[in-house]
C-alpha positions as CSV (number, residue, x, y, z in Angstrom):
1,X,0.0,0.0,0.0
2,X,1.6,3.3,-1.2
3,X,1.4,5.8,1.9
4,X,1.8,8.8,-0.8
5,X,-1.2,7.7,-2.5
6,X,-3.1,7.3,0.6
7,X,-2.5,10.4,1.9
8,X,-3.6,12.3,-1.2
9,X,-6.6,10.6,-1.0
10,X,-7.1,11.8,2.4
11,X,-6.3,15.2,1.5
12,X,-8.2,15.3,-1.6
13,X,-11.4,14.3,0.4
14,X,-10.2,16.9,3.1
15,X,-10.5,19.8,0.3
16,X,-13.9,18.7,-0.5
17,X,-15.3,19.6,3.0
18,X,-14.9,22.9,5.6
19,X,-12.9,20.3,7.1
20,X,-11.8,22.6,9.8
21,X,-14.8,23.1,10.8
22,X,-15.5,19.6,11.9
23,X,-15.1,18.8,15.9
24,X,-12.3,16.9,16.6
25,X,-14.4,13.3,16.7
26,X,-15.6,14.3,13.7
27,X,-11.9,15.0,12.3
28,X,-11.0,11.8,13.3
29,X,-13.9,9.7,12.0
30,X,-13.7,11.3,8.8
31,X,-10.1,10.4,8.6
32,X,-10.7,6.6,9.5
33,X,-13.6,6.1,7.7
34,X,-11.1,7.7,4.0
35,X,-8.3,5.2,5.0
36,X,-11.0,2.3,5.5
37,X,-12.4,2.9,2.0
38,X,-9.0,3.5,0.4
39,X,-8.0,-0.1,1.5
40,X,-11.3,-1.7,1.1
41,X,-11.5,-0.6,-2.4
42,X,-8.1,-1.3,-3.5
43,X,-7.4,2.8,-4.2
44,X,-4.0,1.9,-4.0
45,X,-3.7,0.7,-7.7
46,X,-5.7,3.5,-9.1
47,X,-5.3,7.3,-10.0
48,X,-6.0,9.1,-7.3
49,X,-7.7,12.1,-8.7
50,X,-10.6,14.6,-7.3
51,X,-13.1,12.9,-8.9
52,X,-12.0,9.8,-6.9
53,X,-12.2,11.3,-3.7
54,X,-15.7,12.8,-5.1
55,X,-17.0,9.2,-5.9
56,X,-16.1,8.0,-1.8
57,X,-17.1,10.9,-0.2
58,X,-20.4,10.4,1.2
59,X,-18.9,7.1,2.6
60,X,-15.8,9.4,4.3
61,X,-18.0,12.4,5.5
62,X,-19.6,11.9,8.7
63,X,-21.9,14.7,8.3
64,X,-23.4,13.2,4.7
65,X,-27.1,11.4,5.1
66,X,-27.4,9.0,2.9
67,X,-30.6,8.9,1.3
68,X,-32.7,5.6,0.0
């Protein structure tokens, strides 16, 4: 697993929020929850691009409902 690439994601996914804004649980569930789906989705062999962060967000975010 490439750290680098893992990393990016996590900071691409960062960009996409007001991630300062987040309480500090919040901080750190969203950064569990963006390693967890970069290593249950194999991220490591793919681009890691905005638009991949994008796709995974509402899986990162804490704050995203998901809607049926």
């Amino acid at each position: 697993m490439s750290t680098k690439k893992l990393n990016k994601f996590v900071d691409l996914s960062k960009k996409l929020v007001n991630f300062k804004d987040y309480s500090i649980e919040e901080q750190e569930e969203f950064v569990s929850n963006a390693i967890a789906i970069y290593r249950n989705n194999n991220l490591g062999s793919s681009a890691i691009t905005t638009q991949v962060a994008r796709f995974f967000l509402f899986l990162v975010d804490p704050r995203m409902e998901v809607k049926a």
